[in-house]
MARGUTI-532688 format. One record per residue (C-alpha): residue in one letter; x, y, z. Coordinates in steps of 0.25 Angstrom, whole numbers, padded with zeros to 4 digits. Layout:
{rest:a, c1:X, c2:Y, c3:Z} $
...
//
This chain:
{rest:x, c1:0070, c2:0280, c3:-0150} $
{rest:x, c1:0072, c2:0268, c3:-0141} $
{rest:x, c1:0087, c2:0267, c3:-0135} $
{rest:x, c1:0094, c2:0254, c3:-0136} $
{rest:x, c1:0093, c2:0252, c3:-0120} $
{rest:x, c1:0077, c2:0256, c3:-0122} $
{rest:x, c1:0077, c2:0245, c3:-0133} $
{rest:x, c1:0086, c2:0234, c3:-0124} $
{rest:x, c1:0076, c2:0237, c3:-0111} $
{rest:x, c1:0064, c2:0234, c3:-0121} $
{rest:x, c1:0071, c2:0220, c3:-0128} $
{rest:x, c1:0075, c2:0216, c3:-0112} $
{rest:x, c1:0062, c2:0219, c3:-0110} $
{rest:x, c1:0056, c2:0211, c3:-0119} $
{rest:x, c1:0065, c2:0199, c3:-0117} $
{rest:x, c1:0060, c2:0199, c3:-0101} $
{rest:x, c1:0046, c2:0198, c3:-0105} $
{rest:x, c1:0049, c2:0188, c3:-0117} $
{rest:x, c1:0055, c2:0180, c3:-0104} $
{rest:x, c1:0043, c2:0181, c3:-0094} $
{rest:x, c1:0036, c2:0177, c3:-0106} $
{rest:x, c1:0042, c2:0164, c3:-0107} $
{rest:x, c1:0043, c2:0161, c3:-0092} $
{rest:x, c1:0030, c2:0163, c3:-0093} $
{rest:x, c1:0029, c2:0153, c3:-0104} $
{rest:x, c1:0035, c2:0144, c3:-0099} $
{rest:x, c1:0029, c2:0144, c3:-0084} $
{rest:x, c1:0017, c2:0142, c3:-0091} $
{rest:x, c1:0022, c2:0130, c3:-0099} $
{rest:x, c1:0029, c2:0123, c3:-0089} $
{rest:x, c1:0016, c2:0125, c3:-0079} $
{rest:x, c1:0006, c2:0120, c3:-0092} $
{rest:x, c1:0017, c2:0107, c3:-0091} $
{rest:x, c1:0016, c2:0106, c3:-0078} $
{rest:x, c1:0002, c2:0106, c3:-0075} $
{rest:x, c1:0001, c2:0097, c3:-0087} $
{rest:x, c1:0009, c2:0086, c3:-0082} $
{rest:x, c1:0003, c2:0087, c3:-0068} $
{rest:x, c1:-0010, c2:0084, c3:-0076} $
{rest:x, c1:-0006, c2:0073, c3:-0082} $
{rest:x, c1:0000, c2:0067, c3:-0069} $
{rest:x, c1:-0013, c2:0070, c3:-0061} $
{rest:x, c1:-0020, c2:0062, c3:-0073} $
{rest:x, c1:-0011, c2:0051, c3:-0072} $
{rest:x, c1:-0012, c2:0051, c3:-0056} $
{rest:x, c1:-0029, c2:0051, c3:-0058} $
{rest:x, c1:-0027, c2:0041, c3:-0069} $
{rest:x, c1:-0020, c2:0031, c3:-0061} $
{rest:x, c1:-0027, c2:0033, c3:-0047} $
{rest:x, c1:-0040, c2:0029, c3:-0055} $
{rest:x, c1:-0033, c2:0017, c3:-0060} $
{rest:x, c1:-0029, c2:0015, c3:-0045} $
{rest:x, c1:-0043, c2:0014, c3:-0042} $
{rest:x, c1:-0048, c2:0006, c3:-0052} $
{rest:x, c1:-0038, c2:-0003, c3:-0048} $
{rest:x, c1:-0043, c2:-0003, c3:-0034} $
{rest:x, c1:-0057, c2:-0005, c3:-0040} $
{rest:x, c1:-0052, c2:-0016, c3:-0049} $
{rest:x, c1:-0046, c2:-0024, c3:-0036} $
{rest:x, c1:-0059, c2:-0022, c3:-0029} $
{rest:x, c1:-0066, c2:-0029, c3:-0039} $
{rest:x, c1:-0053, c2:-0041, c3:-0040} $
{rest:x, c1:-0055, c2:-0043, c3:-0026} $
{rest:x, c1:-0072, c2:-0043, c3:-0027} $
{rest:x, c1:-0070, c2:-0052, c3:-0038} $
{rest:x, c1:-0060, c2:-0063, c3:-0030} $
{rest:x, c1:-0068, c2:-0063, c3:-0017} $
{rest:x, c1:-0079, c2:-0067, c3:-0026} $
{rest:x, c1:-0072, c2:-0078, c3:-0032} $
{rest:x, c1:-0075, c2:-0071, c3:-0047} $
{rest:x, c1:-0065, c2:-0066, c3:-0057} $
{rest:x, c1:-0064, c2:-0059, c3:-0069} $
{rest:x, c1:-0063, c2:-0068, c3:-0082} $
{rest:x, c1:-0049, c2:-0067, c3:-0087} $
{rest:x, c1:-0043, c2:-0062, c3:-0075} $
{rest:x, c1:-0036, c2:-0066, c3:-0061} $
{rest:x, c1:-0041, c2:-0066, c3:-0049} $
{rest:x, c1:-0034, c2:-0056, c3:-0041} $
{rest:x, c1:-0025, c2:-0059, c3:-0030} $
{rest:x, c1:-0025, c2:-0052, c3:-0017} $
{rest:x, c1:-0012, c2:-0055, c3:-0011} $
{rest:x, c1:-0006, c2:-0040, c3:-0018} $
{rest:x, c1:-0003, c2:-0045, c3:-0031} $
{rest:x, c1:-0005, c2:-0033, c3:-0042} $
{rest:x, c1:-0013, c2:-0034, c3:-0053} $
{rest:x, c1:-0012, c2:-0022, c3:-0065} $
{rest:x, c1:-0020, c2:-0017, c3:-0075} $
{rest:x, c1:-0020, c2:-0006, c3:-0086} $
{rest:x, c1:-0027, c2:0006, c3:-0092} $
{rest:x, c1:-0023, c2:0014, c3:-0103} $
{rest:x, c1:-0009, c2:0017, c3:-0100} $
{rest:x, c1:-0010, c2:0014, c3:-0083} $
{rest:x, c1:-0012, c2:0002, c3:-0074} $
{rest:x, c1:-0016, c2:-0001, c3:-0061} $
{rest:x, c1:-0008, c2:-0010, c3:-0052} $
{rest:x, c1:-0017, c2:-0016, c3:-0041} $
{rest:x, c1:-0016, c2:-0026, c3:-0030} $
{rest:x, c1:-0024, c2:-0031, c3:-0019} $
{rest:x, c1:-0022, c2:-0038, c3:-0007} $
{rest:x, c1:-0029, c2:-0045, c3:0005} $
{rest:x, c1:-0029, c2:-0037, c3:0017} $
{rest:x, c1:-0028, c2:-0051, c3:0025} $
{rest:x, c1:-0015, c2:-0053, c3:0017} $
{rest:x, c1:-0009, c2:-0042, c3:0026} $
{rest:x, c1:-0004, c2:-0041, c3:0040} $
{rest:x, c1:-0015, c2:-0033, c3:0048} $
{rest:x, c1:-0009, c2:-0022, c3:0058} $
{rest:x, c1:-0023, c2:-0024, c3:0066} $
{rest:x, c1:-0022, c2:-0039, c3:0068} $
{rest:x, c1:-0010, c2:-0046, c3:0064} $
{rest:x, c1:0001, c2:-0052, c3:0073} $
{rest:x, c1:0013, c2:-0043, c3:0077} $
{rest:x, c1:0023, c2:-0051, c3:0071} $
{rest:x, c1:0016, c2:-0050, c3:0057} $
{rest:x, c1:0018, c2:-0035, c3:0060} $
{rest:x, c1:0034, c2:-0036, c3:0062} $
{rest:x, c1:0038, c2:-0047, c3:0053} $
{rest:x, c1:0030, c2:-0037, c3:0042} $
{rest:x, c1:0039, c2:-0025, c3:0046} $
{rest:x, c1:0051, c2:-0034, c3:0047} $
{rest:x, c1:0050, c2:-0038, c3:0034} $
{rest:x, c1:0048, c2:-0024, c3:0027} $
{rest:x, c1:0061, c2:-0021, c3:0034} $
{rest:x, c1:0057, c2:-0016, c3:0047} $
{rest:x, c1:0068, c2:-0018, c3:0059} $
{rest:x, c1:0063, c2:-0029, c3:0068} $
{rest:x, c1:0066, c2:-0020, c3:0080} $
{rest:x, c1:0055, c2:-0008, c3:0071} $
{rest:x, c1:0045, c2:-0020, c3:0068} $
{rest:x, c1:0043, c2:-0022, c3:0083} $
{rest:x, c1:0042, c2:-0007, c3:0087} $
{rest:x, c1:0032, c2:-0006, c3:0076} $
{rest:x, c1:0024, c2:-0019, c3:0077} $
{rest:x, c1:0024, c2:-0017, c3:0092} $
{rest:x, c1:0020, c2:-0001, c3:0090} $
{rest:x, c1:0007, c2:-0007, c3:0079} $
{rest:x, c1:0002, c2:-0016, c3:0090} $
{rest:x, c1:0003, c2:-0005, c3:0102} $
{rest:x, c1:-0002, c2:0004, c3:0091} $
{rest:x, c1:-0016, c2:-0004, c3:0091} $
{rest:x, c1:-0019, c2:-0009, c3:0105} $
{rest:x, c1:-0028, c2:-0003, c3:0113} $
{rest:x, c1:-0017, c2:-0003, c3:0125} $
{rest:x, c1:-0005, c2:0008, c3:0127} $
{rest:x, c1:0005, c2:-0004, c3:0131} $
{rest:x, c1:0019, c2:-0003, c3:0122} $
{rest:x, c1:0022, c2:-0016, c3:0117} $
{rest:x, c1:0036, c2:-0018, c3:0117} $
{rest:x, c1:0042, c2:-0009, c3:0105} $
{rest:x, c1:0028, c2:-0003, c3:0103} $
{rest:x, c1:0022, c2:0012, c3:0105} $
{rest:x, c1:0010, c2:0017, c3:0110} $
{rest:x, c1:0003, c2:0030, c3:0111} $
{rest:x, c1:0015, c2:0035, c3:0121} $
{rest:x, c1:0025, c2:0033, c3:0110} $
{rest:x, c1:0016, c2:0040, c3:0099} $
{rest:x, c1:0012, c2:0053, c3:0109} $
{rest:x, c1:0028, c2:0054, c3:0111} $
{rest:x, c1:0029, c2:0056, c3:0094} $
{rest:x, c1:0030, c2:0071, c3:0088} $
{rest:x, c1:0016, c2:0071, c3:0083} $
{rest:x, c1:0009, c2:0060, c3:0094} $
{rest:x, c1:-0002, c2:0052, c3:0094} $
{rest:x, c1:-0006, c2:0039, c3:0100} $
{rest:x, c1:-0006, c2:0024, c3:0098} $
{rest:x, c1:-0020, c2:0021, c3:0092} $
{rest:x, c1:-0022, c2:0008, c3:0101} $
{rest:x, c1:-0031, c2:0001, c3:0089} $
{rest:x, c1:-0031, c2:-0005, c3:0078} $
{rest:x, c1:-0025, c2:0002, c3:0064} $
{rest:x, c1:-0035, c2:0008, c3:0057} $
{rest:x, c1:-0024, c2:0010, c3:0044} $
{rest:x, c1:-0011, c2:0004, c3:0042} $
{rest:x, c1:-0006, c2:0020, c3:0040} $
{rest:x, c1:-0009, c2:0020, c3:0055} $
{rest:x, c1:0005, c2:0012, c3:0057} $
{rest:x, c1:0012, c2:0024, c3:0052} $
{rest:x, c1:0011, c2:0028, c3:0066} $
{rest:x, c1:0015, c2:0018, c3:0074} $
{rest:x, c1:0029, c2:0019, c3:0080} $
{rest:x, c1:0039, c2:0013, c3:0070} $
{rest:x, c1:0031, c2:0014, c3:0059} $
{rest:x, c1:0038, c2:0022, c3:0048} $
{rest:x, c1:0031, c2:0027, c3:0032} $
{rest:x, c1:0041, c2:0017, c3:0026} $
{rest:x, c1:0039, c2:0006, c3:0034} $
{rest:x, c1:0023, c2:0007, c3:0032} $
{rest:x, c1:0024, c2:0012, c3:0018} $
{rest:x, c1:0038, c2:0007, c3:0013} $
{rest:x, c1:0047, c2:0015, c3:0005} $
{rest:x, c1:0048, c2:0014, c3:-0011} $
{rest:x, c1:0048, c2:0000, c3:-0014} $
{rest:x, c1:0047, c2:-0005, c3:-0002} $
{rest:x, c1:0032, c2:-0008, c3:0003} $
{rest:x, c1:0029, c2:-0004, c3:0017} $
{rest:x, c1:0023, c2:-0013, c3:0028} $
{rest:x, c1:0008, c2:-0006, c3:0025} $
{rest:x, c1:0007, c2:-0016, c3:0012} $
{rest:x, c1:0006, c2:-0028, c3:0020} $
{rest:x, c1:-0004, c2:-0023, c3:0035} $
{rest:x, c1:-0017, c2:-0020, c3:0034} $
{rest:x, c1:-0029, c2:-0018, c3:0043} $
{rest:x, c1:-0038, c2:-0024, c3:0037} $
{rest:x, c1:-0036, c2:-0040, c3:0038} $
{rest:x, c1:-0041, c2:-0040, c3:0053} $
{rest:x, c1:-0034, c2:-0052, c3:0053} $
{rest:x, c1:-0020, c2:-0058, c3:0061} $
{rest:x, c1:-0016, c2:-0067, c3:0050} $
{rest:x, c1:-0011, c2:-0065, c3:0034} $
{rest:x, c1:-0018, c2:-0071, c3:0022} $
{rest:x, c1:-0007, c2:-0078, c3:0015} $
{rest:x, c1:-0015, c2:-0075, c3:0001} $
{rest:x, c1:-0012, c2:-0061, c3:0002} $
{rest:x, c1:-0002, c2:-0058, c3:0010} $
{rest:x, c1:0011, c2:-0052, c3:0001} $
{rest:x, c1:0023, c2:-0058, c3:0003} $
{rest:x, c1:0027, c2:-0046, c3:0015} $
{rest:x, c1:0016, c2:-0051, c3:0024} $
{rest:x, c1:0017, c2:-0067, c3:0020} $
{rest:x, c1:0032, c2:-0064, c3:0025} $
{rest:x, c1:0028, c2:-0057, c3:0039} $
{rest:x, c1:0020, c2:-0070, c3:0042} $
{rest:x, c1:0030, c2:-0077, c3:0053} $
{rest:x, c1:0037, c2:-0090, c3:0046} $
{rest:x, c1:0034, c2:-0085, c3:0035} $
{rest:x, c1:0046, c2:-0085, c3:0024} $
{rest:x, c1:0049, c2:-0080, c3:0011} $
{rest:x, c1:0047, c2:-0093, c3:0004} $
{rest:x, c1:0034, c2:-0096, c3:0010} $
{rest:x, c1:0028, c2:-0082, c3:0007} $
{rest:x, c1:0032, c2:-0084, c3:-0008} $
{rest:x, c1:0027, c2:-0098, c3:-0008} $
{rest:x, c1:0012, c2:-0092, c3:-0002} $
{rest:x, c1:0012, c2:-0081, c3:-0012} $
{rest:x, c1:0015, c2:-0092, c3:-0022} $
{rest:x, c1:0005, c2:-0102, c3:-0019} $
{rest:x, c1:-0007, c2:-0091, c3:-0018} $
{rest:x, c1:-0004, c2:-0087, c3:-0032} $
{rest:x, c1:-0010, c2:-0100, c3:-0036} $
{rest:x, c1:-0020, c2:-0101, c3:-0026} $
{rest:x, c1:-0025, c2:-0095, c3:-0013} $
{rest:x, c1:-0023, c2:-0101, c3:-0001} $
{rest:x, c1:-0035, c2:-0105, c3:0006} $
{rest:x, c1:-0028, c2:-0111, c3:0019} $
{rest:x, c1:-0016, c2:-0111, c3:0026} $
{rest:x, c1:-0015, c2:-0125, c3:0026} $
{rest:x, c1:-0013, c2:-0126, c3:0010} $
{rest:x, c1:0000, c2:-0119, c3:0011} $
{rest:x, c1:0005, c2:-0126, c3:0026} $
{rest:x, c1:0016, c2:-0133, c3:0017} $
{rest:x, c1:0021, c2:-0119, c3:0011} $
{rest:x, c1:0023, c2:-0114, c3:0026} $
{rest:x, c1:0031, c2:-0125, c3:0030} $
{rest:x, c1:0038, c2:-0125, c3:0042} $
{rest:x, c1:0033, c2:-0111, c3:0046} $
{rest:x, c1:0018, c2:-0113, c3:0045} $
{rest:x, c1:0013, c2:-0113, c3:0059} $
{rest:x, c1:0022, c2:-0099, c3:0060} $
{rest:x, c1:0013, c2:-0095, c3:0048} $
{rest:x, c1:0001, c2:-0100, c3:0051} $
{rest:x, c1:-0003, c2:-0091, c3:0062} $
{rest:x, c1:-0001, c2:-0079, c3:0053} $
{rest:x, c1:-0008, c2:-0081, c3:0039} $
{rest:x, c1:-0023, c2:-0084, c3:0035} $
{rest:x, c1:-0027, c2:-0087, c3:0020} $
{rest:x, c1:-0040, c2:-0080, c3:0020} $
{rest:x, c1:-0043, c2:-0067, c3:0014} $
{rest:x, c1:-0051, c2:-0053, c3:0017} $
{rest:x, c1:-0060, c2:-0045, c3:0012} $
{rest:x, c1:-0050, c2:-0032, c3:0012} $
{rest:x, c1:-0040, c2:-0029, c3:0002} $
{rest:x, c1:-0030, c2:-0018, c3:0000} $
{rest:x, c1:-0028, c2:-0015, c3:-0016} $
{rest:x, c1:-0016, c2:-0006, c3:-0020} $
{rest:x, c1:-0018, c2:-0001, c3:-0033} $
{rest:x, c1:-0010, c2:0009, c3:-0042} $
{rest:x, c1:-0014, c2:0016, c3:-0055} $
{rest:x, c1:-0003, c2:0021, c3:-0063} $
{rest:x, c1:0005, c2:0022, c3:-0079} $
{rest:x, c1:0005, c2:0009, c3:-0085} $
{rest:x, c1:0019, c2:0001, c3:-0081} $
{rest:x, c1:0023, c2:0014, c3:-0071} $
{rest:x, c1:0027, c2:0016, c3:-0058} $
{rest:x, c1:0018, c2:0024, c3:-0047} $
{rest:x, c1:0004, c2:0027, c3:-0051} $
{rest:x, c1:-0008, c2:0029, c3:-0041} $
{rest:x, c1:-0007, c2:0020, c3:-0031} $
{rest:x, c1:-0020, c2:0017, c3:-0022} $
{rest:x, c1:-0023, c2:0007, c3:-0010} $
{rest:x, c1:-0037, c2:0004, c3:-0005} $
{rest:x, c1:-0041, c2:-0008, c3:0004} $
{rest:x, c1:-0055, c2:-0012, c3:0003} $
{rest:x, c1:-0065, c2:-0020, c3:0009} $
{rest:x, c1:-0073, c2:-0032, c3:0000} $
{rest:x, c1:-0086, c2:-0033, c3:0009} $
{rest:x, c1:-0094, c2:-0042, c3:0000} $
{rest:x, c1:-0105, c2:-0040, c3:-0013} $
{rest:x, c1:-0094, c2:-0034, c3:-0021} $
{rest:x, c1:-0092, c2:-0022, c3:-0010} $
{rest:x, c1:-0082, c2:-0016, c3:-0004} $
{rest:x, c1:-0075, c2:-0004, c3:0005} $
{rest:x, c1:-0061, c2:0003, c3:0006} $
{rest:x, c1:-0056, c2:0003, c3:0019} $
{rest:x, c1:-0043, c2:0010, c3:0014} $
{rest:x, c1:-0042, c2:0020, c3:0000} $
{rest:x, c1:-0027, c2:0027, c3:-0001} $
{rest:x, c1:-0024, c2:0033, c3:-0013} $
{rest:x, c1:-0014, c2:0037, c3:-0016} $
{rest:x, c1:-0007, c2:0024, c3:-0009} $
{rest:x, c1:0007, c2:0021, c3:-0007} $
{rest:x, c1:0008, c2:0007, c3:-0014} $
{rest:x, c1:0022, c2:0001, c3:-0017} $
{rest:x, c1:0022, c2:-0006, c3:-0029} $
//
């Protein structure tokens, strides 16, 4: 006969492999959960990065379209001055917008000044914006010459981890993140605050702005410009495009021959489109940023694909 310690060893026993059996349970219920949700978000990420590109597509065929003078029946033509246009599918959307590379401030072309009162206006000390204005201009030449608050190659072999001025032309504007002064959240901003790489390109190969493209940030950079003036331009091409500067000499008033120096009012052929795929009405998504090239007969070229993109909505 079994002794009641025999039958107590037995029931403690039982009860400890009752409880590995229930770990085990659920270990393997809360693994089955998670790896069902990390579907379901890797569905949802797919998903919304192919409505990203459609979108990208979609802006392709808007921009073809207006350079051709044609549009769709029933539809706008779309504007290229950063002004978003949405869409839906099902239970997502796509948010997309394009914009004139002429209608940015080229790091490759564009006077100094630009350049500073640019940084100045995101919020960059005026003593900063020299060291990092002067920096990008030393960065490019083909000379080892410091201009006054500038850095070249000595400066860069002193860092922990050296390397040397480039002495040419920016080939991408993530170079700038190695120029001296230039931090992450002064290129790329910070939360909801936008970061100076919105507004430069490298693609306009041109000193001057296109004042039907240019957002507000860069119309403000433009010396003489105000607050007023900018919202009056923006104002005025939503009802037409300027097509010379003369049309809008009154707008500028006193200030014009300090604007007038600095803006153009014809277009490129190069266009940056931020698009973003994500829930219907949500926040976040899939955001993607291409530039491409329109080079005639309904063709055209990337010269720039980042996906996933930091787009600040």
């Amino acid at each position: 006969m079994c002794t009641i310690s025999q039958r107590g060893i037995a029931l403690l026993m039982v009860l400890w492999v009752l409880t590995i059996l229930m770990v085990i349970v659920f270990s393997f219920s809360f693994m089955t959960r998670t790896e069902t949700h990390a579907t379901a978000s890797f569905r949802e990420g797919v998903e919304e990065k192919f409505l990203a590109e459609a979108a990208i597509e979609r802006a392709i065929m808007e921009i073809i379209y207006r350079m051709q003078n044609l549009a769709v029946e029933g539809s706008e033509v779309w504007k290229t001055d950063g002004t978003s246009y949405s869409g839906e599918l099902g239970d997502r959307e796509y948010v997309v917008k394009i914009t004139d590379e002429s209608g940015k401030v080229d790091i490759n072309a564009a006077p100094p000044l630009l350049l500073k009162n640019l940084l100045v206006n995101s919020g960059v000390r005026i003593e900063d914006a020299d060291v990092i204005v002067d920096s990008i201009m030393d960065w490019k030449d083909p000379d080892d010459l410091h201009r006054l608050n500038g850095a070249e190659s000595d400066y860069y072999m002193s860092l922990p981890n050296p390397y040397k001025a480039k002495n040419a032309n920016f080939d991408t504007l993530e170079e700038l993140i190695l120029v001296r002064g230039v931090t992450p959240e002064i290129l790329y901003g910070s939360g909801e605050k936008k970061g100076i790489i919105d507004f430069l390109t490298i693609n306009s190969i041109r000193s001057t702005i296109n004042i039907n493209a240019a957002p507000k940030e860069v119309l403000m950079a433009i010396p003489g410009m105000t607050s007023e003036i900018a919202d009056a331009i923006i104002n005025y091409r939503e009802i037409k495009e300027i097509t010379s500067i003369g049309e809008i000499q009154g707008m500028l008033g006193a200030n014009y021959t300090l604007i007038v120096p600095y803006i153009s009012t014809g277009g490129s052929n190069t266009y940056t489109i931020d698009a973003i795929g994500k829930k219907a009405n949500g926040k976040g998504g899939f955001p993607i940023r291409a530039t491409v090239v329109i080079e005639g007969d309904n063709k055209y070229r990337y010269v720039y694909y980042k996906t996933p993109a930091h787009i600040t909505q």
